[in-house]
C-alpha positions in Angstrom: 2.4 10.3 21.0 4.9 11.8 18.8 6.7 10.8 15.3 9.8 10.3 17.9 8.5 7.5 19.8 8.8 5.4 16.5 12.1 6.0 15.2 14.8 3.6 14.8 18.2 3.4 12.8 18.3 1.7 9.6 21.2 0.6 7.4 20.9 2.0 4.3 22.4 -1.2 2.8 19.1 -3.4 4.6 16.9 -1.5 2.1 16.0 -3.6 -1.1 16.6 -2.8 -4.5 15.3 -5.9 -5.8 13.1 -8.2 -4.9 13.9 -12.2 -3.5 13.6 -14.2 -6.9 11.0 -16.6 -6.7 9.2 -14.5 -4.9 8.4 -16.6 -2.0 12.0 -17.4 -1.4 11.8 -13.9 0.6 12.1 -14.0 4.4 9.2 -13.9 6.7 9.6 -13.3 10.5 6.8 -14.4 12.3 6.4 -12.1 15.3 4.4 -13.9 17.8 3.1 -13.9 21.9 5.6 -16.8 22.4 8.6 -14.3 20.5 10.1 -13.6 16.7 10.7 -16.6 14.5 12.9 -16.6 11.3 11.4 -18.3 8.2 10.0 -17.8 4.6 7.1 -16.3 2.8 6.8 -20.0 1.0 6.2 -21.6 4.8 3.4 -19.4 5.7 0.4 -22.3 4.5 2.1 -24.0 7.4 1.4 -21.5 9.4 -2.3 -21.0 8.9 -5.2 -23.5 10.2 -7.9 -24.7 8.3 -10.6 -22.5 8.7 -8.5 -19.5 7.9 -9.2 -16.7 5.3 -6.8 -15.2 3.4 -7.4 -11.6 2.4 -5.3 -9.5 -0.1 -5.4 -6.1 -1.8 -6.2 -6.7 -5.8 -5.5 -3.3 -6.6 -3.3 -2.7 -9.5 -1.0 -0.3 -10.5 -1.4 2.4 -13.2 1.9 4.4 -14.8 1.2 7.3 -12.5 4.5 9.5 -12.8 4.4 12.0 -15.8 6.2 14.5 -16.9 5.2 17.5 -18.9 5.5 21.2 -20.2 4.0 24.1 -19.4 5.0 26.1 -22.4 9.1 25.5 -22.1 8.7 25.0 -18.2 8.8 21.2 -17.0 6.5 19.8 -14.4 6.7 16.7 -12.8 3.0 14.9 -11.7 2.1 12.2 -9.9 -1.6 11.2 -10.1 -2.9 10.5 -6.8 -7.1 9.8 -7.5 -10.3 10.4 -9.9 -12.8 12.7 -7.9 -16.5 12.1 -8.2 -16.5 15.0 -10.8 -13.9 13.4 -13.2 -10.6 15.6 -12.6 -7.6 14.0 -10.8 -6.2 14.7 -7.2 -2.1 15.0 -8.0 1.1 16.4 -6.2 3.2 18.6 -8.8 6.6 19.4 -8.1 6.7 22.9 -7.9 2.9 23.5 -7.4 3.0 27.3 -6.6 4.5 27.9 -10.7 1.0 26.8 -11.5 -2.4 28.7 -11.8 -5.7 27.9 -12.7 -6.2 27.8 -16.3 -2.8 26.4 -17.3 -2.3 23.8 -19.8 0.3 20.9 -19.4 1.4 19.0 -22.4 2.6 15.5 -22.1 3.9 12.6 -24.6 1.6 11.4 -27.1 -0.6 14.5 -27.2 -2.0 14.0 -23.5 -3.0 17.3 -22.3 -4.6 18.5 -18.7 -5.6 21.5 -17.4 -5.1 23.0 -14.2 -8.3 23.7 -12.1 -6.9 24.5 -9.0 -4.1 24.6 -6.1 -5.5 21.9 -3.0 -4.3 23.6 0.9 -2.7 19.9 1.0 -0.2 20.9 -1.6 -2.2 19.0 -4.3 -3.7 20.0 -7.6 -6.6 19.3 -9.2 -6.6 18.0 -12.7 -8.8 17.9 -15.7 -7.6 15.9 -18.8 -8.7 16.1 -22.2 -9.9 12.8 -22.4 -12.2 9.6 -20.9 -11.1 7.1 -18.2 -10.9 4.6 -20.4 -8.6 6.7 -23.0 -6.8 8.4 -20.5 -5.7 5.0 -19.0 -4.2 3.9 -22.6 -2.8 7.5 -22.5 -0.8 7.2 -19.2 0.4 3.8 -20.5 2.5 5.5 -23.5 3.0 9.0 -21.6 3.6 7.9 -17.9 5.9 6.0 -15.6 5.7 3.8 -12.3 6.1 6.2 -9.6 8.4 4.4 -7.4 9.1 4.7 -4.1 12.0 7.2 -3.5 14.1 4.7 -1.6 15.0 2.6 -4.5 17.3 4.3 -6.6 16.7 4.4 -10.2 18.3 7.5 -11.5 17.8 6.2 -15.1 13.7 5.9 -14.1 12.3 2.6 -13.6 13.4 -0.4 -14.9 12.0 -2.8 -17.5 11.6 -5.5 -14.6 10.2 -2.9 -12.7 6.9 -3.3 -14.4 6.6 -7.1 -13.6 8.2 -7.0 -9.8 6.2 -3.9 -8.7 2.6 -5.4 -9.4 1.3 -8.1 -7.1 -0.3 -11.8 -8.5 -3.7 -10.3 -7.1 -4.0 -7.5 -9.2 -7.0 -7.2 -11.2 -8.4 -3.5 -10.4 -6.4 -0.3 -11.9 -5.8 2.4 -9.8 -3.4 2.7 -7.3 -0.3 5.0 -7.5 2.0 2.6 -5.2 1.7 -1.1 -4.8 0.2 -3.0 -1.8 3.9 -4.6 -1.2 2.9 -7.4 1.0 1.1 -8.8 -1.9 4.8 -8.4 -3.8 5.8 -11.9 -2.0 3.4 -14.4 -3.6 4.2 -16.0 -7.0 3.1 -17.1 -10.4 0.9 -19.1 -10.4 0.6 -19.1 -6.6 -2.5 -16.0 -7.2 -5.0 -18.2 -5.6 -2.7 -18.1 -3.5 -1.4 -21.8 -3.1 -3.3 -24.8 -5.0 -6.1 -26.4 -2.3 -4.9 -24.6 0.8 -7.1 -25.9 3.5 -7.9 -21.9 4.1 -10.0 -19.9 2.3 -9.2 -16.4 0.1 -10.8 -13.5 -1.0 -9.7 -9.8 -2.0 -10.8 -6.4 -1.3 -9.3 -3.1 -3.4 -7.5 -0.1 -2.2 -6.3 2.2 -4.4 -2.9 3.5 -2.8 -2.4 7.1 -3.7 0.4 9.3 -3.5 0.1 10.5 -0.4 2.1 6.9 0.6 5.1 8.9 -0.6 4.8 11.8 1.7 6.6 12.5 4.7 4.9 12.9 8.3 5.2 16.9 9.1 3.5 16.7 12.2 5.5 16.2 15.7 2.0 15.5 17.5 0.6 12.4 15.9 -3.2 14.1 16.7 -3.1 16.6 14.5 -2.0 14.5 11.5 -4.1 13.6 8.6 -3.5 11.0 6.1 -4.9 11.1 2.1 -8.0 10.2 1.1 -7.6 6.4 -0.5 -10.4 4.8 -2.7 -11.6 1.2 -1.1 -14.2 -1.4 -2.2 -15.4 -4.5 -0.2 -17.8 -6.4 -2.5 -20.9 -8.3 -0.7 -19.5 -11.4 -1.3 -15.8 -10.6 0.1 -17.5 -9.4 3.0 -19.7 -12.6 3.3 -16.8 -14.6 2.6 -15.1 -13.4 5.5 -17.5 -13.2 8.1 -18.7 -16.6 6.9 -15.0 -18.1 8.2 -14.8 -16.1 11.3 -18.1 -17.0 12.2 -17.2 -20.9 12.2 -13.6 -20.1 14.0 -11.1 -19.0 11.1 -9.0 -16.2 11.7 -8.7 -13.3 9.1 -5.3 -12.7 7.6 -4.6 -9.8 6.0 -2.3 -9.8 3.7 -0.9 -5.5 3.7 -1.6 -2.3 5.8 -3.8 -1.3 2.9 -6.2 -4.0 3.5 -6.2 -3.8 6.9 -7.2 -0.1 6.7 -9.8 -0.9 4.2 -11.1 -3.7 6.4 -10.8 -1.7 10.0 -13.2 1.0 8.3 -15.6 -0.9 7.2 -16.3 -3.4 10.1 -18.7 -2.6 12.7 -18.1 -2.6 16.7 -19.5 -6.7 17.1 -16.3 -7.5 14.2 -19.1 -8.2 11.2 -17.6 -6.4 7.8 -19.9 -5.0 6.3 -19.7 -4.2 2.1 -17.9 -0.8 1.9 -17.7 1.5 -1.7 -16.1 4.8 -0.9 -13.1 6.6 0.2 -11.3 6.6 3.5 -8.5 8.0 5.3 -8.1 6.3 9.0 -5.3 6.4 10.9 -4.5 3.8 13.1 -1.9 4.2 15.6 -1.2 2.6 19.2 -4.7 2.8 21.0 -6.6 1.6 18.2 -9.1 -0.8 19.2 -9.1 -3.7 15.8 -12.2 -5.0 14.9 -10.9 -7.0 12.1 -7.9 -9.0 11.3 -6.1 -11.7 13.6 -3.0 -11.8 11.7 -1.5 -9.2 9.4 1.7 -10.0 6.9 3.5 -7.3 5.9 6.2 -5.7 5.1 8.8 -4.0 7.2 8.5 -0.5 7.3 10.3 3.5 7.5 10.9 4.6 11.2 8.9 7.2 11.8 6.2 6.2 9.5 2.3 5.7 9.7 3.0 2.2 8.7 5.3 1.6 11.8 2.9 3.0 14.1 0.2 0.7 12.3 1.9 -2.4 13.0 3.3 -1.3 16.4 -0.8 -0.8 17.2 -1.4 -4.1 15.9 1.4 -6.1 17.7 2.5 -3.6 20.4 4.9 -1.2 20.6 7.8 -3.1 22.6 7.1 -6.1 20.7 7.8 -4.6 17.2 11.0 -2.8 18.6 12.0 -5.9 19.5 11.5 -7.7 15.8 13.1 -4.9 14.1 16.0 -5.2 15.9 16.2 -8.7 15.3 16.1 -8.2 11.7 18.5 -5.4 11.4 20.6 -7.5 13.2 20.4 -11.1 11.1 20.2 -8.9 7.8 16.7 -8.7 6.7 15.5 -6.8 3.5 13.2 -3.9 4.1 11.1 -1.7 2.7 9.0 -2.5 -0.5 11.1 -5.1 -2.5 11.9 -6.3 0.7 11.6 -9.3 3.1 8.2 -9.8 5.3 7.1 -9.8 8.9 3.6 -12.1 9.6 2.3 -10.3 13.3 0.1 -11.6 15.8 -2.8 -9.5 17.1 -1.8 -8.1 20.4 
């Protein structure tokens, strides 16, 4: 397989600026065995069965763009993740300007030093203070670090703040928001008053590396980033618990499905997970978790496409995106949403 395989052509103008206001008034196509069916996020409860369990990503965004000096030279970061040792994994706009040993200054008296230049591109980062200061820090010196596709040349907005963090989240961390969670509303977080289905939530921090390109023609070779994941021992119960008496898991986001494909075991039993994980899944991966994955739709040429594309099939997801280019639906991640059928 190669990144050509999934490309398509886009629009420019399908690609969201803003998101659908309620919330749930944002379309859902439901791709399904029987074909692709146009509706809304606020009909999906009619689309589930008792029995069913609701998963979503609680993660929660932290400000993770910065920008600092070293001495009169700017540098652009973006935090990706805390290693075990306490420094931070971050991509740095011009990386190769900086060496081991130099000291960036950011606003409100935020300082790091570098400790080293990663092969990936990264750098490693040691800042002058605890977690717990350094995340008050980051909320007076950094930024949301938005996706690239949705223009802010002034920087994020105010709304931006509010639209780009999901009902669920609960756990800081993450760099970019898990955007299928972006379609359920306040006070909707449970996610609907008495649903007849069940709901739980894992975390995945998303780091940076969302942002990056593919640079690999041959999809074998290619490596994704490290993300930090934790399934507690009673999510994990919770869900195995409804599959074992005939509810189907729903995932709400590629980030939880990743989390939940790593830590399930060949007979489909997910097992509590605390760690870090970088899985790939592409067309040929056999799923061991979810029935049903809502999410959003997603770059040609991206992992994310060739997620999906594994989870529904190839042909059948060439066929949905074409139907919503065609009857004008929102991508990307203030976009419209897709729920898919296991293949």
């Amino acid at each position: 397989m190669a990144q050509a395989d999934f490309d398509f052509v886009l629009p420019p103008d399908r690609i969201a600026q803003h998101p659908a206001r309620p919330r749930d008034a944002a379309r859902l196509l439901h791709v399904a065995a029987d074909g692709v069916h146009d509706r809304a996020v606020r009909d999906l409860p009619a689309l589930l069965r008792p029995g069913d369990i609701l998963v979503a990503n609680d993660t929660s965004v932290i400000p993770a763009q910065l920008e600092g000096k070293r001495g009169q030279a700017r540098v652009g970061i973006t935090l990706d993740r805390p290693l075990p040792d306490g420094t931070w994994h971050a991509l740095a706009r011009n990386a190769r300007r900086l060496h081991p040993g130099d000291a960036i200054a950011f606003v409100g008296g935020l300082t790091a030093t570098l400790h080293r230049r990663d092969a990936d591109g990264g750098v490693i980062l040691a800042f002058d203070r605890d977690e717990q200061a350094l995340a008050a820090a980051l909320r007076c010196a950094g930024a949301l670090a938005l996706p690239p596709y949705i223009a802010r040349p002034a920087g994020p907005e105010p709304a931006d703040a509010q639209d780009y963090q999901t009902v669920f989240a609960a756990h800081e961390g993450a760099v970019a928001a898990p955007t299928a969670g972006l379609h359920f509303s306040p006070p909707c977080s449970t996610p609907w008053p008495a649903p007849a289905f069940s709901h739980t939530t894992v975390t995945l921090h998303v780091g940076a590396g969302t942002f990056l390109p593919l640079r690999q023609e041959n999809l074998e070779t290619h490596r994704l980033h490290s993300e930090r994941g934790v399934i507690s021992a009673a999510a994990a119960g919770a869900i195995n618990q409804a599959r074992a008496a005939g509810g189907r898991l729903v995932v709400v986001g590629t980030t939880g499905l990743r989390l939940l494909e790593t830590a399930t075991d060949d007979d489909g039993w997910v097992l509590p997970f605390a760690g870090d994980t970088d899985i790939f899944i592409r067309p040929g991966h056999r799923f061991r978790s979810a029935d049903l994955l809502m999410t959003n739709f997603h770059l040609p040429r991206s992992t994310l496409f060739m997620l999906v594309s594994a989870f529904a099939g190839t042909q059948r997801m060439r066929v949905a995106y074409a139907h919503a280019i065609a009857a004008n639906y929102r991508f990307y991640s203030y976009g419209d949403a897709t729920l898919l059928e296991r293949a």
